[in-house]
Residue, then its C-alpha position, 0 to 999 in steps of 0.5 A: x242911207x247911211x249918209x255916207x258923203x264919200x267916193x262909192x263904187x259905180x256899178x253902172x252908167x245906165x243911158x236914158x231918154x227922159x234926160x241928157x246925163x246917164x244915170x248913175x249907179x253905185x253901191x255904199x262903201x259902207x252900209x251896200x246899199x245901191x243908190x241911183x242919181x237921178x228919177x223920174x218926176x211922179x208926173x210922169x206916170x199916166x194913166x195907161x201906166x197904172x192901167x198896166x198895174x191895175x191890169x196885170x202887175x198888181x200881185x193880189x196874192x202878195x199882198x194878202x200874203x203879207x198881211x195875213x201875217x198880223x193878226x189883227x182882229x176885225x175892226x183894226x185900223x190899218x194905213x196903206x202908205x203909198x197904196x197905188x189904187x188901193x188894192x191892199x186896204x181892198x183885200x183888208x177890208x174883204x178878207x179881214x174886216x179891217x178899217x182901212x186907210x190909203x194914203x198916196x199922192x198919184x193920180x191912181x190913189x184918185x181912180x180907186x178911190x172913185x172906183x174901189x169906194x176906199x177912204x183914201x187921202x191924195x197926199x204925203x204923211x205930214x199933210x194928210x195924218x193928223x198927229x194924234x191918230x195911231x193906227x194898228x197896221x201899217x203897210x208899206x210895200x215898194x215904198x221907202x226905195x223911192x224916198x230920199x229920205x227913208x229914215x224920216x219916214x220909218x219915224x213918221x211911220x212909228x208914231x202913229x203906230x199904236x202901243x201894239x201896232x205892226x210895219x210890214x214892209x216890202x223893198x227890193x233887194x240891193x244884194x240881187x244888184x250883181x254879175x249873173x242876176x237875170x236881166x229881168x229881176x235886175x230891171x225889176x230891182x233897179x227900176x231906173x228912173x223909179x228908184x233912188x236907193x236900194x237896201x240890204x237885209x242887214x241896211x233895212x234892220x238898222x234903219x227900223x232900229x234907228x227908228x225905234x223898231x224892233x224887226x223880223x227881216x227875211x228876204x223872198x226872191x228879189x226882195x226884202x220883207x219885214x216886219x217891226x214893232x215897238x213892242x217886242x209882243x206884238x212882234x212876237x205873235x206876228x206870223x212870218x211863213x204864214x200865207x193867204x189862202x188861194x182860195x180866198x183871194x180867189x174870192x176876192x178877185x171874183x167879187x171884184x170881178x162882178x162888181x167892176x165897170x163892164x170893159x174897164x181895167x179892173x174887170x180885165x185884172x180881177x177876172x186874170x187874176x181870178x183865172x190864174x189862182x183858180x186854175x193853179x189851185x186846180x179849182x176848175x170850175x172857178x177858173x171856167x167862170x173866170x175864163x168866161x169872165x176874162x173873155x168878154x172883158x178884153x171884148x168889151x174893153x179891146x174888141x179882141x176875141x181871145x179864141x182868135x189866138x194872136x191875132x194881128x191886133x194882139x201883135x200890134x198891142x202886145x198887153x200882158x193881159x192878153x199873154x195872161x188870159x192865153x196861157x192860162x187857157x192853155x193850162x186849162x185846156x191842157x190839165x182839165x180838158x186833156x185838149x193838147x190841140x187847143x192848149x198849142x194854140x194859146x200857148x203858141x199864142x202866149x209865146x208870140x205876144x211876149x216876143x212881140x211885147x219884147x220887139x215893141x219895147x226893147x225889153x221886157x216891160x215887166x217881170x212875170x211876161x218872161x216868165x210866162x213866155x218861158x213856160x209858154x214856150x216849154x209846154x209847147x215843146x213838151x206837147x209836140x213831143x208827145x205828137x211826134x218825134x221829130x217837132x219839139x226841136x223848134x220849139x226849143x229852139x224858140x225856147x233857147x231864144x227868149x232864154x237869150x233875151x233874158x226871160x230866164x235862165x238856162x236852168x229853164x231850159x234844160x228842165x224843159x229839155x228833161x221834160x221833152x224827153x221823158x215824154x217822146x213817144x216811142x213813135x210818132x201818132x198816126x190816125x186822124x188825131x195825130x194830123x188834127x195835133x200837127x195842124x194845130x202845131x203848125x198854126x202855132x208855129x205860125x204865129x211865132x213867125x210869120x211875117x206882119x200881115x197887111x189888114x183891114x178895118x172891119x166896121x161895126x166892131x164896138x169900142x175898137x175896130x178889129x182888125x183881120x188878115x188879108x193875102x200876103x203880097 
């Protein structure tokens, strides 16, 4: 970033398989920036990668948090540098009634604007923004970690802002790049084979300056945020702590939701996404609409019954969307419907999608599995504590055990550990309840560890076949 020419200091050797060197990864002696040898080319990325986005990794509520930070009126132009499938100039147009812009070479930009109806141009700045358009808002989330050259484009980018226009820019965090961080967060920031250089605060504050910029940056989690300006007003009357309402993106997402091709990734993604906002805004009754929605989407889409728990065709695909749709069941089974029966079972199957994802693979494939996989796993704990005295101690051992794959910290676990013992009963629950409630803890304990099973077709199931059970030999 700096342009620094001498030694730096490795950090790490990382072994790839898209290439015979290692990767090479080392911090700026000057300016601490984390720079890594070598990326994938952008060809490499399909379509069932940016299913995986559009599905799940795609996080709507921040993007709408960010740019509810400008506040630009109805009307305003607005760029999306890098938009992916275009979901930020989407949540403009709905949210803000702005004029939205994308610009992105990959092969999603193409899928949304086919499927989004979005004017989105498939190329780079130089080649598809004509020299004389000015743009009120330009946003550019997990961008300039990929550029080679991030200073040329801050001044790209500063050119066609107009005289009052805003940058809001996201980027990882180049300090999170040290011993203790959480492997997940660490994967997440690093992204080897995606990135070529990661920023710190006070890196990304002198880039925006050397481009011209006057700049608020913070950081959030992992990440950095900013926002720039050439005119020092118009910096002024952003909003840095401002977030969008949940509700509002709730609305979003349902009406993406009807909108979507029946079985398509979008309408598996807008009726999640739908689900998890309502249900953490306690909006219940959204969040049974969405659940209703989410259901026959993965129908329609996998031929997977989401009351089936996680079943074999589950285990044998272990998609986020699935973990997604069983753990905020559970939630909903258990703050609205008081069902502790029914939210084990999601929350067990929760559990044994993210275990299953993580043997498939050899990792996580993204960062919210894990943690969804924790809190799966600590409700579980917690609830059959309320049961009896005696199962919790399982279940936080499954627990201790994604804690070891690196789903989190140990600071999860002995929240979760507080939390089982403030909740065991004075004795354990007799009565037709209690022998209903350990029923179904064992078939959630099930599901964490039993053996594959052997399984046969069943014909007549559209789009794909189902797969159930047989004996075990």
């Amino acid at each position: 970033m700096c342009r620094r020419t001498g030694p730096q200091d490795l950090l790490a050797i990382v072994d790839v398989a898209w290439r015979e060197g290692a990767v090479e990864v080392v911090r700026c002696r000057d300016c601490g920036a984390v720079v890594l040898s070598a990326v994938l080319p952008p060809s490499s990325y399909g379509n069932a990668a940016w299913d995986d986005y559009i599905e799940h990794l795609a996080r709507i509520e921040a993007i709408a948090d960010m740019l509810v930070k400008v506040d630009a009126p109805a009307g305003a132009r607005m760029l999306d540098v890098g938009c992916g499938y275009g979901f930020g100039i989407d949540i403009a147009q709905f949210l803000f009634g702005w004029k939205g812009t994308g610009l992105d070479p990959s092969i999603t930009a193409q899928r949304g604007r086919d499927e989004l109806g979005l004017d989105i141009r498939l190329g780079t700045m130089d080649e598809c923004i004509a020299r004389d358009e000015r743009f009120d808002v330009v946003f550019a989330s997990e961008v300039v970690e990929h550029l080679s050259d991030p200073c040329s484009f801050l001044t790209s980018v500063r050119r066609c802002l107009s005289n009052r226009g805003v940058l809001l820019l996201t980027t990882p965090d180049a300090s999170v790049v040290r011993p203790g961080t959480p492997l997940t967060a660490l994967h997440q920031a690093l992204s080897v084979g995606a990135h070529e250089f990661l920023v710190t605060t006070d890196g990304l504050e002198r880039l925006l300056r050397d481009a011209g910029f006057d700049a608020r940056v913070w950081t959030v989690g992992s990440n950095i945020q900013a926002l720039a300006s050439a005119s020092s007003v118009a910096l002024r009357a952003t909003r840095p702590k401002a977030t969008a309402s949940r509700r509002d993106v709730v609305r979003y997402c349902a009406a993406r939701a009807q909108t979507a091709q029946p079985g398509s990734a979008l309408a598996v993604g807008m009726a999640a996404r739908q689900l998890e906002y309502a249900t953490d805004a306690r909006a219940f009754e959204h969040a049974t609409m969405a659940l209703a929605a989410l259901r026959s989407a993965l129908c329609c889409r996998y031929g997977v019954n989401l009351d089936a728990g996680a079943s074999v065709e589950v285990l044998d695909d272990p998609r986020s969307s699935f973990l997604v749709a069983h753990y905020f069941a559970g939630v909903l089974a258990l703050r609205r419907d008081r069902d502790l029966g029914r939210a084990l079972d999601h929350f067990g199957a929760s559990g044994a999608i993210a275990k299953a994802q993580y043997d498939r693979n050899g990792e996580y494939i993204d960062p919210y599995t894990p943690l969804l996989e924790v809190h799966a796993l600590g409700h579980r704990a917690v609830i059959l504590a309320q049961i009896d005295r005696t199962w919790p101690s399982e279940a936080l051992d499954d627990l201790d055990a994604a804690i070891d794959r690196g789903a989190g910290t140990p600071d999860f676990a002995r929240q979760y550990r507080d939390r089982v013992r403030r909740s065991l009963p004075t004795r354990s629950l007799p009565t037709r309840a209690g022998r209903s409630m350990r029923a179904a803890a064992v078939r959630a304990q099930r599901r964490l560890t039993r053996p594959r099973w052997d399984h046969k077709p069943v014909v007549g199931c559209p789009r794909r076949r189902r797969l159930l059970p047989t004996r075990l030999r």
